[in-house]
C-alpha positions in Angstrom: 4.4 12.4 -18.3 2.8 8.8 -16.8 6.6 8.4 -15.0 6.2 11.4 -13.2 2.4 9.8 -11.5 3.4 6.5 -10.8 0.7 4.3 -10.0 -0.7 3.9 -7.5 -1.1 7.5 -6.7 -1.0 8.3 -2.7 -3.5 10.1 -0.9 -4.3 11.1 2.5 -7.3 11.7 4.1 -8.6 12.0 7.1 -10.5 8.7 8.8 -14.2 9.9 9.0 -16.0 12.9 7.7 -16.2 16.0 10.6 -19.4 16.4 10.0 -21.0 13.4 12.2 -24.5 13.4 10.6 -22.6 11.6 7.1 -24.1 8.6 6.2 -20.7 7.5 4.2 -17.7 6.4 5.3 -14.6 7.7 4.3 -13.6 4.0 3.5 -16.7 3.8 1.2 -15.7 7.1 -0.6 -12.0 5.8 -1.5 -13.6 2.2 -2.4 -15.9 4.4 -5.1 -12.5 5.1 -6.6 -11.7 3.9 -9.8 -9.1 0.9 -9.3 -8.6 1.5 -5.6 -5.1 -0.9 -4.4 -3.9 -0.3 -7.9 -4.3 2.9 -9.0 -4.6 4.6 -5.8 -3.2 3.8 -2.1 -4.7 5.9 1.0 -3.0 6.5 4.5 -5.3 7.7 7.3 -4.2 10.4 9.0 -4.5 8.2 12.5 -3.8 11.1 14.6 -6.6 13.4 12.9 -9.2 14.2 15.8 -11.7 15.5 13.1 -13.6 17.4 16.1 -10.7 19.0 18.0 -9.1 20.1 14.7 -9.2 23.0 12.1 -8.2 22.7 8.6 -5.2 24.9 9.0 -3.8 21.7 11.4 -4.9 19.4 8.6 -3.1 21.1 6.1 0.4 21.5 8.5 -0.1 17.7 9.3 -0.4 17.1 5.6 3.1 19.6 5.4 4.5 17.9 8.1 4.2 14.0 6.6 5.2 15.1 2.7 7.3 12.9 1.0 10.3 15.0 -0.7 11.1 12.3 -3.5 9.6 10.5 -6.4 6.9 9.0 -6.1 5.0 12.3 -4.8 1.9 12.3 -3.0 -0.7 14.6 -5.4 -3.8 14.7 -3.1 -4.8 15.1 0.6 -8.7 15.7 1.2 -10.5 16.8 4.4 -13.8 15.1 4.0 -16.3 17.2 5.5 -19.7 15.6 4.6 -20.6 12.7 2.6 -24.3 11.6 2.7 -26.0 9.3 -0.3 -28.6 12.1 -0.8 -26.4 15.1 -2.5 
């Protein structure tokens, strides 16, 4: 099974939490990652406007930008909130 997730695993996510009040970056979260650059990479979805945007045009920009061969891309988080405190 390890050839079918290639490393580094591709994520998405979008560039800053929607939820202003965070205290964490988005940047910060994926650097918590175990092995971020070599076990994981991360594209920014650049053209996410966190406050003119639902999660239904997250998840058809997500659709939009899949990748249809190998290696596949197995996560794509919204980051709402991220605060130290929870």
């Amino acid at each position: 099974m390890p050839d079918r997730l290639p490393l580094p695993q591709s994520l998405i996510m979008n560039p800053q939490p929607i939820d202003s009040s965070s205290d964490i970056t988005v940047e910060a979260l994926y650097a918590g990652l175990p092995n971020p650059g070599s076990d994981f990479s991360v594209q920014y979805a650049s053209e996410w406007d966190s406050a003119a945007t639902t999660i239904k045009d997250f998840e058809d920009t997500i659709f939009d930008n899949a990748i249809t061969g190998s290696p596949y891309r197995y996560g794509a988080y919204e980051i709402y909130s991220a605060n130290r405190n929870s």
